[in-house]
C-alpha atoms as one frame of an Amber mdcrd trajectory, in Angstrom:
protein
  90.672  85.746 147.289  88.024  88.144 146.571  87.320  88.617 142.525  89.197
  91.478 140.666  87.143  94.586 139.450  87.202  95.330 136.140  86.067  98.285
 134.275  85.108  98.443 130.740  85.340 101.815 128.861  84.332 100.977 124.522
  81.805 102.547 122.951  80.490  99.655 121.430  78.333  97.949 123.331  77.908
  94.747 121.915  81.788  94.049 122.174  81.565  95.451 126.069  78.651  92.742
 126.378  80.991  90.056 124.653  84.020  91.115 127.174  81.196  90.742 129.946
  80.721  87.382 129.361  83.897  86.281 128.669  85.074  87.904 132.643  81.584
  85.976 133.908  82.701  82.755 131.726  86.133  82.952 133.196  85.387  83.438
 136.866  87.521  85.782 139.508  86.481  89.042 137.784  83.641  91.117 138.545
  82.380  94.266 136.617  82.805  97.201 138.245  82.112 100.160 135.493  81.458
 101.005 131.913  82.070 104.047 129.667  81.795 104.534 126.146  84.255 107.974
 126.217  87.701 108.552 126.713  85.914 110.904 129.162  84.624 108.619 130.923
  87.909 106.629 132.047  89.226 109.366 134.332  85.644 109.624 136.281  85.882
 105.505 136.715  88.960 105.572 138.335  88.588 108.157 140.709  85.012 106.304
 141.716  85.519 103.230 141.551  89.009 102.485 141.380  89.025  98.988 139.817
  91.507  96.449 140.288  91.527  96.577 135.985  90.500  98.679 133.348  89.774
  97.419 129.610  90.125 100.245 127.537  89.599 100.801 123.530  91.806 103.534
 121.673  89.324 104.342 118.788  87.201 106.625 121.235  86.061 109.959 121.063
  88.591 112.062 123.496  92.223 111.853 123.986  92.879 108.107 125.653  96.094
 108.578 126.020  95.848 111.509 128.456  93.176 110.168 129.609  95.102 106.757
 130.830  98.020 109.203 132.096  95.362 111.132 134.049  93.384 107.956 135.678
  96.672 106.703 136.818  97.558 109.332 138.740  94.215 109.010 140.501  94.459
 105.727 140.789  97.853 104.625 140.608  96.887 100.686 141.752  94.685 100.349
 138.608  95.889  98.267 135.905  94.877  99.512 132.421  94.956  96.992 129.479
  94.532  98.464 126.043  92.513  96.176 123.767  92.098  97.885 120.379  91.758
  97.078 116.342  95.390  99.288 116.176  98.679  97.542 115.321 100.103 100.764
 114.988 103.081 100.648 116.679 102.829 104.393 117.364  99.817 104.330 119.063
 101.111 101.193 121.433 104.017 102.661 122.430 102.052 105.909 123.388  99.729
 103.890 125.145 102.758 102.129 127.511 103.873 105.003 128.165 101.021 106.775
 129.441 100.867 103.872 132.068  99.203 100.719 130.702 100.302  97.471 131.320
  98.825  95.268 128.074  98.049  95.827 124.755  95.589  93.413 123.116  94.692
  93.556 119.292  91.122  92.884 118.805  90.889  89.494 116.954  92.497  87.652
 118.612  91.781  84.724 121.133  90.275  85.497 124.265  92.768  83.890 126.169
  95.265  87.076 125.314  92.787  89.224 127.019  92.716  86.671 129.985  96.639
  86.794 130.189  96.727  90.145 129.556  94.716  90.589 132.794  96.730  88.068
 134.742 100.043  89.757 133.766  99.136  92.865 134.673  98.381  92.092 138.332
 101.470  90.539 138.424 103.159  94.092 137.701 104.302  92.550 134.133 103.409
  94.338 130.444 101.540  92.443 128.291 101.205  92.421 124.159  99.344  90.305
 121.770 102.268  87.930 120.631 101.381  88.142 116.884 102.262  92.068 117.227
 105.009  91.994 120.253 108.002  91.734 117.414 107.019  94.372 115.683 106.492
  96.579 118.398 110.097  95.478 119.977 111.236  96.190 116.913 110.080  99.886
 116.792 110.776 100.812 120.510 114.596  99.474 119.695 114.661 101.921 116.906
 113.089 105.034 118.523 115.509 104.489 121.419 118.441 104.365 118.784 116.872
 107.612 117.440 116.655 109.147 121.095 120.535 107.746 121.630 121.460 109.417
 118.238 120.248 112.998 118.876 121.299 112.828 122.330 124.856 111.971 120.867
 124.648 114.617 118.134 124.464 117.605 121.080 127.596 116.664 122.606 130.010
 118.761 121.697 133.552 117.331 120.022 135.185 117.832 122.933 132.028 116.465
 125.376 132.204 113.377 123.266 136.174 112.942 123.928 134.986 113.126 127.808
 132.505 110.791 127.492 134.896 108.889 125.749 137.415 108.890 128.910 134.530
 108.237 131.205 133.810 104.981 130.278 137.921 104.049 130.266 136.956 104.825
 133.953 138.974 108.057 134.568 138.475 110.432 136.697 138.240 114.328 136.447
 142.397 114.581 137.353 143.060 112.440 135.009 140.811 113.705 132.269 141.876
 116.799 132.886 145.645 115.723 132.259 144.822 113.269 129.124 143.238 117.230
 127.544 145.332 119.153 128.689 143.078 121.101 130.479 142.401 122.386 133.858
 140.230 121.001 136.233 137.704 123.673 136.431 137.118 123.081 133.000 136.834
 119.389 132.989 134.359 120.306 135.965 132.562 122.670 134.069 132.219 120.220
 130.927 130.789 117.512 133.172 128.086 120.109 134.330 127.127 120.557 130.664
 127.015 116.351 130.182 124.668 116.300 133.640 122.055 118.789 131.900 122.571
 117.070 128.386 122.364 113.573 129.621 119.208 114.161 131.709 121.873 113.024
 134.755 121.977 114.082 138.820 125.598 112.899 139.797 129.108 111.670 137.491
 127.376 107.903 138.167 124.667 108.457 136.226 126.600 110.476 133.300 128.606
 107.451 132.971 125.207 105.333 132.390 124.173 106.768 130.110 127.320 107.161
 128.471 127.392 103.533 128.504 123.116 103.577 126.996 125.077 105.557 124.179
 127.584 103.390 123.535 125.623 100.365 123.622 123.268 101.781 120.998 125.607
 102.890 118.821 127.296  99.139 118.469 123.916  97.517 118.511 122.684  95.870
 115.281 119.311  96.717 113.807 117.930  93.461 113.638 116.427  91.776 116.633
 116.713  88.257 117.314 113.910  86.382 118.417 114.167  84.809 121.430
C-alpha cells in the first residue's frame, strides 16, 4: 500500500517540523504540502489533493470556510483539526465544515496518529480528554435546535404532530379535529416547510427527533 499524503497548513514552523517527524517516525505517511494561512489550505487541495490535511485553527483567514471550501475541491481529503482550542464552539464549527478529527495540542502523539487512522476509515475523531465535553454541547445545541423548531408549530400543528406519531393518517386526523381534509392537507404542507421535510415519512421523523429531545435528560452518561 502506497504511503498516505499529508499536508500540513500551521504557521508555526517549528511545530510543522515536529509533526514532520513524528509522520517520518511513524512510517506510511509522506508530506505532500505546507501552508502557514488559512489561505493557503484551499490552494493545497486543489493541487495536490492529499490523502490528509493537518490543519491549525489559530490562523490568519477564515479556516472554517476555508475547510468547507477545500472539501468541495477535494471531497476525498480528510482534514484533521489539531489546535490549542477546547472551545467547544469552535469544534463543532470545525465538524461541520467537513473535518473528520479534532486534536488538542498537548496531547500525546498517538491522538494525532489515530486521528489520522480514523479518518481514512470514514470515522470522526476527538482528543478523548475533550470528546465529553464536546458530546455534551452538541446534545444541547440540538435540544436548542429541537426547541425552536417546536416553538413555530402552531397549537394546532403540534396536535398533528401529535396524531402523527399515534400513526394516523390524514382521514383520520382529519376526523379526530374535526376538520376537513383539505385542511389537514394544507397543515401538513406547512409541517413539510417547517420541519425541513420532502414527503409525510420524513415529517413523522422528525416529529419523532422532537419528541425524543424533548423526553431526553440533560446529562449524558458515559459510556
Amino acid at each position: 500500500m502506497p504511503d498516505l499524503s499529508v499536508a500540513i497548513v500551521d504557521d508555526h514552523p517549528m511545530l510543522m517540523e515536529g509533526i514532520a517527524a513524528l509522520l517520518k517516525r511513524w512510517g506510511g505517511f509522506m508530506l505532500a504540502a505546507t501552508g502557514t494561512v488559512a489561505d493557503h489550505i484551499v490552494p493545497i487541495a486543489r493541487t495536490h489533493h492529499p490523502d490528509e490535511m493537518i490543519v491549525d485553527l489559530s490562523m490568519a483567514g477564515d479556516v472554517f470556510q476555508a475547510i468547507a471550501d477545500a472539501l468541495k475541491i477535494a471531497p476525498e481529503t480528510k482534514i484533521v483539526v489539531f489546535t490549542a482550542s477546547a472551545n467547544t464552539e469552535d469544534a463543532i464549527r470545525a465538524l461541520d465544515a467537513g473535518a473528520k478529527g479534532y486534536v488538542l495540542k498537548g496531547s500525546p502523539g498517538e491522538d494525532l496518529f489515530q486521528a489520522l487512522q480514523a479518518a481514512q476509515r470514514g470515522d470522526v475523531y476527538v482528543t478523548p480528554s475533550f470528546a465529553t465535553k464536546l458530546i455534551c454541547a452538541l446534545k444541547e445545541k440540538t435540544l436548542e435546535r429541537q426547541k425552536a423548531i417546536s416553538n413555530r408549530l402552531s397549537v394546532r400543528e403540534q396536535q398533528i404532530v401529535n396524531l402523527l406519531l399515534l400513526g394516523k393518517m390524514n382521514n383520520e386526523i382529519a376526523r379526530e379535529l374535526s376538520l376537513s381534509a383539505k385542511t389537514v392537507k394544507g397543515y401538513m404542507t406547512n409541517l413539510m416547510a417547517k420541519l425541513n421535510a420532502r414527503n409525510r415519512l420524513e415529517v413523522v421523523l422528525a416529529a419523532q427527533k422532537l419528541a425524543a429531545g424533548a423526553n431526553t435528560p440533560a446529562m449524558i452518561r458515559r459510556p
